[in-house]
C-alpha positions in Angstrom: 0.0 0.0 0.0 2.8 2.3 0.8 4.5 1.6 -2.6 1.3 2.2 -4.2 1.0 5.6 -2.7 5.0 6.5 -3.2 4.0 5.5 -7.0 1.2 7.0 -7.4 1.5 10.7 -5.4 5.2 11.0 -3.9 7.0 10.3 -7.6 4.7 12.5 -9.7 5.9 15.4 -7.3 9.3 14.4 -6.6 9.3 14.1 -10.6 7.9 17.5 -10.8 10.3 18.9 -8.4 13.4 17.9 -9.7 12.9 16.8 -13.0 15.1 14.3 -13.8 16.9 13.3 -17.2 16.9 9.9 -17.7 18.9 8.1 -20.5 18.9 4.3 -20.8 15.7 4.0 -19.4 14.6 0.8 -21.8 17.5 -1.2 -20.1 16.4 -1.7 -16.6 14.4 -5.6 -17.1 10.7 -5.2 -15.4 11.7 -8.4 -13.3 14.0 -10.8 -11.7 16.4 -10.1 -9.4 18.5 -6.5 -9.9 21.4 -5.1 -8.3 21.5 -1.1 -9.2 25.1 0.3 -8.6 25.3 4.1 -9.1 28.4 6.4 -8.1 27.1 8.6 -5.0 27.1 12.4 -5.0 24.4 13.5 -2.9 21.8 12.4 -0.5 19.3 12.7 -2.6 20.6 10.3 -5.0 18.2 7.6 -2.8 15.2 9.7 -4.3 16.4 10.3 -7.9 17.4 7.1 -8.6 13.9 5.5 -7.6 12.3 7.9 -10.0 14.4 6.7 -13.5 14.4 3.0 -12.0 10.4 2.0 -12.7 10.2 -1.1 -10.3 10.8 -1.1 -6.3 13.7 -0.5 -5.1 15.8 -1.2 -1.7 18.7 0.6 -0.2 21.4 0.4 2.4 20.9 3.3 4.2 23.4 4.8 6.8 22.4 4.0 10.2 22.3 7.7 11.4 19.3 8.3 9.1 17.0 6.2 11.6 18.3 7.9 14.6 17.7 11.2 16.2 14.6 12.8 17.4 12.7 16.3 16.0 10.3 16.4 13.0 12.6 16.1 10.4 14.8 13.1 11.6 11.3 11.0 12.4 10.2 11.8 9.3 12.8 10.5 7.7 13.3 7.4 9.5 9.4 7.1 8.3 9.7 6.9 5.1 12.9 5.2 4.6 11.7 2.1 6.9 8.4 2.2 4.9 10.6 2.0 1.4 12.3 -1.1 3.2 15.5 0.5 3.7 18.5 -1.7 5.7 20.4 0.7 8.0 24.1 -0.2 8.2 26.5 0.9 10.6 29.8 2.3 8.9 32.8 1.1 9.8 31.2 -1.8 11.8 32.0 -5.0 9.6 29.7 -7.4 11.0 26.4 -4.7 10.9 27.9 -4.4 7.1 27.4 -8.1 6.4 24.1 -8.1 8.1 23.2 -5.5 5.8 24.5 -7.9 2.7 22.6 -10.6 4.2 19.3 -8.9 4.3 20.0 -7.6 0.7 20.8 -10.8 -0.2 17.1 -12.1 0.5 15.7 -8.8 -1.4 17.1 -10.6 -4.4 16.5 -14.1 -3.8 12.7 -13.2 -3.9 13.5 -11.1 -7.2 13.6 -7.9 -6.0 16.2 -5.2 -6.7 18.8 -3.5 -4.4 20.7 -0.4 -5.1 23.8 -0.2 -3.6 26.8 2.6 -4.3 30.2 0.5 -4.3 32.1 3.7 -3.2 30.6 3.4 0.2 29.2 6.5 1.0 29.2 10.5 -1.3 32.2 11.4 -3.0 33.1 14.6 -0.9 35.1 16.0 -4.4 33.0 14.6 -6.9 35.9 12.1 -7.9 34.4 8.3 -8.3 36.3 6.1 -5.5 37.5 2.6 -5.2 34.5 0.3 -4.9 34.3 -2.3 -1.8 34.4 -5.3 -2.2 30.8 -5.8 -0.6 29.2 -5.5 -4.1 31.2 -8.8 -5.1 29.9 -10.5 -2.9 26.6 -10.0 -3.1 27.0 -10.8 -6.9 28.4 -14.2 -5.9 25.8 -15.0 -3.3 22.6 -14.1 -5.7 24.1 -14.7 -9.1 21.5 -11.3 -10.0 22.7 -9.2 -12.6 23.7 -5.8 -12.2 22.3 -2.5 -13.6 24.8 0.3 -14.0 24.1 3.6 -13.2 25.7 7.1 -13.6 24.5 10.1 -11.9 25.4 13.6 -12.8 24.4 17.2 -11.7 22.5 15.9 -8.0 25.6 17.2 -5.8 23.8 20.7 -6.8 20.8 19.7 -5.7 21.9 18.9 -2.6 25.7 19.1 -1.6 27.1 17.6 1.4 26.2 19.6 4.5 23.1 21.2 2.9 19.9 20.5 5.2 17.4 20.2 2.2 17.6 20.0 -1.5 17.2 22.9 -3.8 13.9 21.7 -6.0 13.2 23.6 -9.2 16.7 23.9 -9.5 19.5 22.3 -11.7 17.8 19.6 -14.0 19.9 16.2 -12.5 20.7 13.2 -15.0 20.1 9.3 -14.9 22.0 7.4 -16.9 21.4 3.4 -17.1 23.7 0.7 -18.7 23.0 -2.7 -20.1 22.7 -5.1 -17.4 26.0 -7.1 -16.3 26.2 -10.7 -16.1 29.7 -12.0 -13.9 28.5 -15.5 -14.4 31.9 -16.1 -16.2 33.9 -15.1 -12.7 33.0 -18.4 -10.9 35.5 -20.3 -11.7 37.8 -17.6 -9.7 38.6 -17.7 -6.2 36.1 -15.6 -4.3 38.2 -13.4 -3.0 39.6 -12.8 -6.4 36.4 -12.9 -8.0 34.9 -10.1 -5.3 37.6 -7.8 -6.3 37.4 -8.7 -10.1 33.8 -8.1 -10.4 33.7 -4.8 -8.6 36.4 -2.9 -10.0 34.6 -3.9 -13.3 31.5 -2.6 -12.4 32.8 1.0 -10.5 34.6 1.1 -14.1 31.7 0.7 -16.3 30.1 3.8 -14.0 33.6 5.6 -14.2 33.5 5.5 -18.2 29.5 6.4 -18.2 29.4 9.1 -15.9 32.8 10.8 -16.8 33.7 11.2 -13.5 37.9 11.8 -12.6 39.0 7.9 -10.9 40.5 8.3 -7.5 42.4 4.8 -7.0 41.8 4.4 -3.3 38.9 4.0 -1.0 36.8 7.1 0.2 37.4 7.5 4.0 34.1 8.8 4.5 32.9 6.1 4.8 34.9 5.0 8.0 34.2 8.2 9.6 30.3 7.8 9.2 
């Protein structure tokens, strides 16, 4: 029911409000189980990237988002538990495989999961080195993934900003094929992990343009 009203009254006016250009639309498959990987400028990239992506979608959300008291943090935690988002713990390896874990069912009953292999925002707009977290829920579902490059959502709403400008600059959505790592088996895991997400932060690399910083964003052990 909530999805139903998040379909039918919240995307129309998120759409309205931020008017999102989407390119590669005709690739995301209506079913089966979908991992969407997108580079991660903004916190609002949770609520663009539902609105190019036409099917539900779940998140791992930063555990801070459900915490905290006053209107706007309740509301928040609101609506991202009634989207069916998994709050993870930063830095805190065994909340992080829960988190996997619960993604992990999402897709074995054919839903999708979006995920950003960087961790957590680029704080200089560079696209970082993806964990290896990605890899292994790849292994563990065998789902294929949907690449996705976002650009222009940082001005929207740029890291340390309480709300998002709306009417503003027109953000863009771009969607890849989806990626089958079926052939990766054979490989040790651990290989395999690493193989399969440096392909995939690649694929966003060469689609959103972005400059590659070889090492992992510390953000996201600092929460």
């Amino acid at each position: 029911m909530f999805y139903t009203f998040m379909t039918r009254v919240v995307r129309p006016i998120l759409w309205l409000l931020f008017r999102p250009r989407v390119v590669g639309g005709e690739n995301v498959p209506s079913y089966g189980p979908l991992i969407v990987a997108s580079n991660h400028l903004s916190f609002i990239d949770s609520f663009i990237i539902p609105l190019a992506v036409p099917r539900p979608v779940t998140y791992i959300a930063k555990a801070a988002y459900f915490e905290g008291g006053g209107f706007r943090k309740g509301f928040v935690r609101w609506f991202l538990t009634n989207l069916g988002h998994v709050p993870v713990r930063r830095g805190a390896r065994r909340a992080a495989m829960g988190a996997l874990e619960q993604a992990a069912e999402v897709l074995e009953n054919a839903g999708a999961f979006a995920i950003y292999p960087e961790g957590t925002r680029s704080p200089d707009g560079r696209l970082y080195r993806g964990r290896t977290g990605i890899g292994w829920l790849v292994l563990e579902s065998n789902a294929r993934v949907l690449p996705v490059a976002l650009e222009g959502t940082e001005k929207i709403q740029p890291i340390g900003a309480n709300l998002p400008r709306v009417f503003g600059p027109r953000p863009t959505v771009r969607i890849g094929p989806p990626m089958d790592f079926s052939h990766y088996r054979d490989l040790p895991p651990s290989k395999a992990r690493r193989a399969i997400t440096d392909e995939i932060v690649e694929t966003i690399q060469k689609m959103s343009g972005q400059e590659y910083a070889a090492e992992y964003n510390d953000r996201a052990e600092q929460g």
